[in-house]
N, C-alpha and C positions, 0 to 999 in steps of 0.2 A: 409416511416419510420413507424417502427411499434409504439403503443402506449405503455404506462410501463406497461397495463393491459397484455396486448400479450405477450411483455417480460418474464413476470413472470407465463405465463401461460405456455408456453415453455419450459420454467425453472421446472416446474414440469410436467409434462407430456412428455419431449422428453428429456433423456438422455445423447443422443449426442450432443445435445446443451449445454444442462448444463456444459460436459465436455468440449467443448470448451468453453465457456462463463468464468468457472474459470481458464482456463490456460491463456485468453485474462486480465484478471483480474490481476492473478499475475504478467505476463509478464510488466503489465502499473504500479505496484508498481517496478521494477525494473530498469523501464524506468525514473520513478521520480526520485529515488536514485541515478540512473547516472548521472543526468543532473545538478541535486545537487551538485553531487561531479568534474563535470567537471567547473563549476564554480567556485571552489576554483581556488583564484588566488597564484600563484607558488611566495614563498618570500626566502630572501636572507637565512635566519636561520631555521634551522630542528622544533621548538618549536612554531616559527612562522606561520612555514607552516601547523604543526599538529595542533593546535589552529584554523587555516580557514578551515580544514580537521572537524574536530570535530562540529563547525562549521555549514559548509554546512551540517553534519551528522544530526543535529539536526532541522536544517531547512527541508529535504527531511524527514524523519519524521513527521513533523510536518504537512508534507502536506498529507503523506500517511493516516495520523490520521486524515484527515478530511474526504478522501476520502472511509476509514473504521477503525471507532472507535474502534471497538470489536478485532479487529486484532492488529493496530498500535497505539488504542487512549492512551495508560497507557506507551508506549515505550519514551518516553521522557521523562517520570518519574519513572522510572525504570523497572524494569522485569515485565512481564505482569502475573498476579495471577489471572486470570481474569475463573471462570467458566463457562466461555461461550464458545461455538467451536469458535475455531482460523481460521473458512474458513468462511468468511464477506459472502458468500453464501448459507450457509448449509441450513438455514432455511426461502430461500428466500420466500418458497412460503405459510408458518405458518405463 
């Protein structure tokens, strides 16, 4: 396994890495969101369900925002105004 130094050195200097490094990246925030939302448990009433729907939204969020703040930290608390790039890698290696 490489070290984070290596990671990041890759990350600027090889291209093709980077571009998959961020499609690995978005794919695992998609992956969270699902898993979130599959854990909503199915209830008898529409309001009830959208409520555990909303929910689990906010929890799979919350996790994405730890896993990158700049992208998902402000999404729980509403629209992100944020002037930072919205790609948790753009400036991995500044």
């Amino acid at each position: 396994m490489p070290s984070v130094g290596t990671v990041y050195a890759w990350l600027r200097t090889r291209p093709e890495f980077l571009a998959r490094y961020r499609a690995v990246k978005a794919a695992s925030f998609m992956v969270v969101m699902d898993a979130a939302m599959e854990g909503a448990a199915e209830h008898e009433s529409d309001v009830a369900y959208m409520r555990e729907l909303a929910r689990a939204e906010r929890a799979g969020l919350a996790r994405c925002g730890k896993l990158a703040p700049r992208t998902y930290g402000e999404a729980i608390y509403g629209p992100l105004d944020s002037p930072w790039s919205p790609d948790p890698i753009a400036d991995a290696g500044k």
